[in-house]
N, C-alpha and C positions, 0 to 999 in steps of 0.2 A: 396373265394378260399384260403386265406393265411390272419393271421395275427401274428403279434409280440406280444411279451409279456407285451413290455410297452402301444400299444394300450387297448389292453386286463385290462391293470392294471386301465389307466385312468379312463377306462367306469365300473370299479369297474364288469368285468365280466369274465367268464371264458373263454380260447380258443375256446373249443369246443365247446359252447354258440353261437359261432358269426358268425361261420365258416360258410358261405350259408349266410346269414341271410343280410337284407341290412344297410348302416351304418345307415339310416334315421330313424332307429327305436330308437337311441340310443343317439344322440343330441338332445338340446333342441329346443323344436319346432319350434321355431324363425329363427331357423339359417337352417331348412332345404329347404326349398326355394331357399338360396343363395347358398347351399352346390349341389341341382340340376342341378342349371343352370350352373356353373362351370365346373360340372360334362360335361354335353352335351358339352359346350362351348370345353373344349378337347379332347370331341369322335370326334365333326363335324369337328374341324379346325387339327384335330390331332398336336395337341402342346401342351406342360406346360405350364402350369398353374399355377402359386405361387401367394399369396397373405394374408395379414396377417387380423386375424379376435379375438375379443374378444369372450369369452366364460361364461358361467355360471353351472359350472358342479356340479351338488345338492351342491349350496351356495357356491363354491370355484371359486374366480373368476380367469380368465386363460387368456393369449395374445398368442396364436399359433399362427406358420407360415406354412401355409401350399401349399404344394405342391401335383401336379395330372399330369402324367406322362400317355398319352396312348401307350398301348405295341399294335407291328405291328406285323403281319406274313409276309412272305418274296412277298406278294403282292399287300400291303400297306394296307390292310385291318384290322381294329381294333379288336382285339381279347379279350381285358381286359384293364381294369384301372389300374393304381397303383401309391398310395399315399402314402405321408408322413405326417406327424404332429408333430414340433419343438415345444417345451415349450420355448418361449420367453419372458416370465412373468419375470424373474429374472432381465434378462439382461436391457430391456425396462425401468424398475424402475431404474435402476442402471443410464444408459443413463439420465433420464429425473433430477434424482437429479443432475448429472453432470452440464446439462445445467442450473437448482437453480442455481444452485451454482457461473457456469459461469455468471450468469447476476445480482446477489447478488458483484462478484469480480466489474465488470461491475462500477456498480451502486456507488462502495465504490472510485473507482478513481475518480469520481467527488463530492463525499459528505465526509462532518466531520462526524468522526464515533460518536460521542459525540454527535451533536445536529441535525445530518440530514440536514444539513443546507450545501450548496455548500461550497468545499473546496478553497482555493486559485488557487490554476491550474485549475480550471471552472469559478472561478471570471478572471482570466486575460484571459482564453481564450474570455470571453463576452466582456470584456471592447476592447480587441483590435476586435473583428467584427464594434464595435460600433465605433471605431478609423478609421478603413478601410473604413466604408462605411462617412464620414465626419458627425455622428451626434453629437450633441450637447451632453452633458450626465454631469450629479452630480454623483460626489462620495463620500463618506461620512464612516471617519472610527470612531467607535464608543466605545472608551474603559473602558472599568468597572473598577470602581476604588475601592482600597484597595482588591482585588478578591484575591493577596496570601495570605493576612491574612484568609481569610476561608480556603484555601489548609491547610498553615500551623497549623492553630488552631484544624478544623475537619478535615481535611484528604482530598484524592483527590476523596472520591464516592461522599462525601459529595457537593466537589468541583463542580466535573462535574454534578450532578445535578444541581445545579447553573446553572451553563451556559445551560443545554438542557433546564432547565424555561424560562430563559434567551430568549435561542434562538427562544422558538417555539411564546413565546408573543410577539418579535419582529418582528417575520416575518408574525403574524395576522396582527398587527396596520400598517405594511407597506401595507401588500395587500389590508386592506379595503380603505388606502388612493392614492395607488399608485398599482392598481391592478397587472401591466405589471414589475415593480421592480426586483430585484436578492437582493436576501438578502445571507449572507457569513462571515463562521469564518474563518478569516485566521491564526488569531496567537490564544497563550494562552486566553486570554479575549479581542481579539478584534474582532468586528463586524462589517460587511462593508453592506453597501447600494449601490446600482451602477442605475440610473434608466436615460432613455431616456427622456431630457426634450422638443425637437425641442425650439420653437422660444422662447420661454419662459422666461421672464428676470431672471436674477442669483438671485435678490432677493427676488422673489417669492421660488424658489426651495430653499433657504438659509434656508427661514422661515417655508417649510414645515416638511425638516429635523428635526429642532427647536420643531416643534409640535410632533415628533416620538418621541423625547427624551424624552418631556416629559411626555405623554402620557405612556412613559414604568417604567418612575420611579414615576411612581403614584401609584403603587403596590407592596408591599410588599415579598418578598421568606421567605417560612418559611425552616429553618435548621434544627431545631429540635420542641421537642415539646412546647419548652416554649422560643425560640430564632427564630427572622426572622431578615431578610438581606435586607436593603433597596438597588436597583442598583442607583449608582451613574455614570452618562458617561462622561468622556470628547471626546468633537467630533471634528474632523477635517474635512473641506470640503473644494471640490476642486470643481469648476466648467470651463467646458470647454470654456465655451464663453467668458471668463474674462481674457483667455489665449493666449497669439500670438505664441508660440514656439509650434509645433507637438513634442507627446512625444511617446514614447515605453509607453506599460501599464508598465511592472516593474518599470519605470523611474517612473510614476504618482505615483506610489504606495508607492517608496521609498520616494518620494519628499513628501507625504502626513504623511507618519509616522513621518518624520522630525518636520513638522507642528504639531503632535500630541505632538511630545515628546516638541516643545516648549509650545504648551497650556497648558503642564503639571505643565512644569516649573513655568508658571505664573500665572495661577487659575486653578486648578481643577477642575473637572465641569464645565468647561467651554465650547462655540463654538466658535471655528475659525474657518477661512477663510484661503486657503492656500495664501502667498506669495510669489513671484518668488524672490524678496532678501531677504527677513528676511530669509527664511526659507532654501536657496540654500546656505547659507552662515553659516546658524548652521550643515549644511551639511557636507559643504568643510571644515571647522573646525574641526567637526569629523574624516573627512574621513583623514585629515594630521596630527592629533593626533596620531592617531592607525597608517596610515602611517610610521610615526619617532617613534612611537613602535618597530613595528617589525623591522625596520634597525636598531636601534641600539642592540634587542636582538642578529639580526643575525652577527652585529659585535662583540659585548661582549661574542657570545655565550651563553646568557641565555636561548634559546629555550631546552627544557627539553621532554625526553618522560618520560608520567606515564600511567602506564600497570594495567589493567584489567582483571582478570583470567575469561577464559572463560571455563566452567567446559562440561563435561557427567552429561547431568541429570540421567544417569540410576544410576550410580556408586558415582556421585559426584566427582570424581578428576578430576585436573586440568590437562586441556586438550592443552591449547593453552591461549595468553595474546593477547588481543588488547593495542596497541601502541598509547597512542594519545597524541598531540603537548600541551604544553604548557608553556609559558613567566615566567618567574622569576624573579619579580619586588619589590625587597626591600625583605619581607620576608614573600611576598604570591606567588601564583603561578595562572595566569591569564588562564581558559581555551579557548579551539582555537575556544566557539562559541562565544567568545566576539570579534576574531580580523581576522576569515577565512574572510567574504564577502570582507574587505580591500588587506587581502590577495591577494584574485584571483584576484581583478578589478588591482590592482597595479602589477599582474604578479610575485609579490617574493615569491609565494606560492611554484613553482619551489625548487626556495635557500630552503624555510622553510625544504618542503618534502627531502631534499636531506640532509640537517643540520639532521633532526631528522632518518633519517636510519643511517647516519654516527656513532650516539651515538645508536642507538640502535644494531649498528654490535659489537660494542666493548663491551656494554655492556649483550648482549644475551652468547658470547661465549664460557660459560661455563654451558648453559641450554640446554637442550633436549627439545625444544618443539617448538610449529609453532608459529612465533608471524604475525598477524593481524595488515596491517597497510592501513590508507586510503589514496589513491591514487587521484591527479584530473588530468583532461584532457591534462592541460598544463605540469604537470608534464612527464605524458606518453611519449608529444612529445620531453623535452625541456632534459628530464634526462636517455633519450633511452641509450646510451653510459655507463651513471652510473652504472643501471643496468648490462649490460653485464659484468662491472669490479666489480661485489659484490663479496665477498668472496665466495667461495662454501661453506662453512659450512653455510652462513647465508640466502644465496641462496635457499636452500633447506628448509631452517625453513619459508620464506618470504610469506603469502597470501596478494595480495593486492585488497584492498576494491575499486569497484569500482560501481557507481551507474549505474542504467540500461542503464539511458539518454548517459552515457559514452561510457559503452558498444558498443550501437549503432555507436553514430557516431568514434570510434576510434577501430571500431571493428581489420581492418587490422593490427593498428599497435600493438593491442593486441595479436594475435595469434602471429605477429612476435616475440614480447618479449619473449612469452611463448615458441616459438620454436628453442631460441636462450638461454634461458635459461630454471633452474628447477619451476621459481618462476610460482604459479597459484594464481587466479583470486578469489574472491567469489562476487557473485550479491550482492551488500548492498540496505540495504532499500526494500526489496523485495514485491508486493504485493499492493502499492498506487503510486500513479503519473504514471511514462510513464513504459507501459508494451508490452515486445514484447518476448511470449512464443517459435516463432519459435527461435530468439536470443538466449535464453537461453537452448533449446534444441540442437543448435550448437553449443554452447559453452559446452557445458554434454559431448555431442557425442564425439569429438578432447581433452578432458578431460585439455581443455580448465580453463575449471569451474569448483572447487570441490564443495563451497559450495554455500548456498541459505541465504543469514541473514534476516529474517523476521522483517518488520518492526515496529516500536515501539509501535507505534501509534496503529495496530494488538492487542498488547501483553498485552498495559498497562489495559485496561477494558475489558480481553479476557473473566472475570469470571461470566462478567454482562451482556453482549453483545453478546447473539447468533449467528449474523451477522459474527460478527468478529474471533466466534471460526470456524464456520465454512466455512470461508476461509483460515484460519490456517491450517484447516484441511484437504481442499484444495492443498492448500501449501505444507505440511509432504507428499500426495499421490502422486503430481507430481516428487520431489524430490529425495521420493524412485524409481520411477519406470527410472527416469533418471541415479540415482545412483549417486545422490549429496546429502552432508551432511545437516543437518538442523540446524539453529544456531538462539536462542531467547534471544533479546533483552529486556532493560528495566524490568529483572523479578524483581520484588518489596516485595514478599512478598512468603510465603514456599505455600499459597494454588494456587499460579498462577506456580511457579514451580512443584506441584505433578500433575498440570492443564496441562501442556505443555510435560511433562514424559509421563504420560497418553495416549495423545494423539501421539506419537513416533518422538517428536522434539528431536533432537539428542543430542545440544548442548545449553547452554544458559549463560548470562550476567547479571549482572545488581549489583544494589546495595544491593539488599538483599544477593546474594552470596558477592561481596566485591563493594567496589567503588574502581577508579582508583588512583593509590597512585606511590610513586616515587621507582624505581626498587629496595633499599636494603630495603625500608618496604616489598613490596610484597613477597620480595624472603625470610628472616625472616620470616615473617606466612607462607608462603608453607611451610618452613622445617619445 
């Protein structure tokens, strides 16, 4: 009786061509069967009928949705059919690379994007199930030595090849020995083992460790074509059964690196054993060194901000400065990841962060532009009152960085600051470890949130790494449609910045536009 123009177009026919004529002449053979019964199924039940169907229309393949509609005369009686047919091909492709994509993001929260290997926040989430349920378990952290000499010498592709060799031979020889194991990068070059031993005496597992090691430094990396890299490890192990005190996995973990950094001290290459005094005590010496660090910078006043131009990749200018803390000890300048952890566990991270906006208000007041500073949790609570007495000039320039995990749990008192002052928020570290997209789409919404910082770790191998660009990419699509800015870290070099423009990241950092330097250098090269 009647068709459209775009049916007409599909079936590559004329109007007049069809008009009478039935549709079953005209799909392919396959599908008319299902396209009958449908048909009936809505004369006899008189109802719609919607349902989506692939298509093969001479060699174009097609995802319709379609719908069948029976028209009634005014005594229920069926008089005609009438349908529709939606081109959903577009959309459906669009939809399914979403979900890639989503379970590629997925996947990346719990793996090293460099060696595939479980990340730290999947190694501790397993050691504490295995803490929870009281089993026995080896830990075992494995670190490659001399490994910045290859960064430094060949560069960091060079480097992380190393470690994905590294990682993927390691976690062969574990599984043929130890099938059920977690093998895991946590830091730069170190390598952890985590594996369930039940009754098993500590010095059998001591000694199987002992065969992993050496079993991986029996072979050689080749670096280039006439240079190979022997791995050398020193290893620390901790076994539970040899321990009377229940720990936190962070607790084991810190307490095992302690033990690392003394096997270091004493032979390289070496295996230890952790100990509850040798090693709690190179600890607590640490931790009251860097302790009577920071009290006496924050009595002398030596804590210093040095700022970081954070540029417009389209244009290149400089758009806004990251603020970041650091000690002033004789006639160097200590930065704050040598002495945050002491920080927050001692609570004067509070004093730090309040020290370092005090010199950052005095010292901004004569610049137009937003400056970037990282906030922690305890600050939120301990310096709420500060805030509300900031300057309005400095007020207005203030983002403060705050990591997701914060987000979450300090959400309330976040939206208060924000609604009691100008200062806003941006997500740091965006994209690995703890993600909660409804969070940050409340934070958009109450404009909460301006911006998105992409994490580093993302940025640094984005050029090598498919994976990783395309969660970035990810990343820029959400961002825009929330209408929060994009901001990339660690760019190193001009082909990962025309990498990151490209793909429509807003803003960006790192050392290849500048390193962080002390405010009348930076302000000197701006002008």
């Amino acid at each position: 009786l009647y068709v459209n123009r775009y049916i007409a177009s599909l079936l590559k026919k004329e109007k007049k061509d069809l008009i009478g004529k039935q549709l079953y002449e005209y799909i392919p053979p396959e599908k008319v069967e299902k396209c009958k019964e449908t048909d009936l199924l809505a004369v006899k039940e008189k109802r719609k009928i919607d349902y989506i169907e692939k298509f093969n229309l001479q060699g174009i393949k097609k995802i319709f949705h379609i719908k069948k509609v029976p028209l009634l005369d005014k005594n229920g009686k069926v008089i005609a059919l009438s349908g529709w047919v939606i081109d959903i091909t577009k959309e459906l492709k669009q939809e399914e690379k979403q979900k890639r994509l989503n379970r590629r993001l997925k996947k990346l929260l719990n793996r090293d994007t460099i060696t595939g290997l479980l990340n730290k926040n999947a190694l501790l989430f397993k050691l504490k199930n295995l803490i929870k349920k009281g089993q026995n378990f080896t830990l075992a952290i494995l670190d490659l030595n001399n490994f910045q000499v290859v960064n430094h010498l060949y560069g960091f592709q060079v480097g992380d090849k190393v470690l994905s060799q590294v990682g993927k031979r390691l976690e062969k020889i574990v599984k043929e020995k130890i099938p059920k194991a977690s093998v895991a990068r946590i830091n730069g070059d170190d390598f952890v083992i985590l594996f369930k031993c039940g009754d098993q005496k500590a010095q059998s597992t001591i000694k199987l460790v002992e065969e992993i090691k050496k079993n991986i430094e029996k072979e050689s990396i080749n670096l280039t074509d006439n240079l190979t890299f022997s791995p050398i490890f020193t290893t620390a192990i901790y076994c539970s059964q040899l321990q009377d005190n229940e720990k936190k996995p962070e607790e084991i973990l810190a307490d095992l690196e302690m033990t690392l950094f003394r096997a270091k001290k004493e032979h390289k290459g070496s295996v230890v054993l952790y100990d509850e005094k040798l090693d709690s005590k190179d600890r607590l010496s640490k931790f009251l060194d860097e302790e009577n660090l920071l009290a006496q910078a924050l009595k002398k006043g030596n804590l210093e901000p040095f700022f970081q131009p954070i540029v417009c990749l389209e244009t290149g200018d400089i758009e806004a400065f990251e603020a970041l803390a650091r000690i002033k000890s004789n006639d160097q300048y200590i930065p704050a990841g040598r002495f945050i952890d002491t920080a927050i566990k001692t609570g004067l991270i509070s004093e730090i962060d309040k020290a370092i906006l005090g010199k950052i208000s005095k010292l901004t007041q004569n610049i137009n532009k937003k400056v970037f500073v990282n906030i922690s949790a305890i600050s939120l609570e301990k310096n709420h009152n500060t805030f509300k007495d900031l300057e309005k000039s400095l007020e207005k320039k203030l983002i403060f960085e705050i990591t997701e995990q914060v987000a979450v749990e300090k959400l309330s008192l976040i939206e208060e600051i924000h609604k009691e002052t100008s200062v806003r928020f941006a997500i740091d570290d965006f994209g690995t470890g703890y993600t909660s997209l409804k969070l940050v789409v409340d934070l958009a919404i109450d404009k909460t949130a301006k911006f998105l910082k992409i994490d580093g770790s993302l940025i640094k191998d984005i050029k090598v790494n498919k994976e990783n660009y395309y969660i970035v990419e990810t990343i820029v699509s959400l961002a825009k449609k929330l209408k929060l800015k994009t901001i990339a870290e660690f760019i190193e070099d001009e082909e990962t910045y025309n990498l990151l423009k490209d793909l429509g990241v807003d803003y960006g950092q790192g050392y290849h536009i500048s390193p962080p330097k002390p405010f009348k250098e930076i302000i000197n090269e701006t002008v």
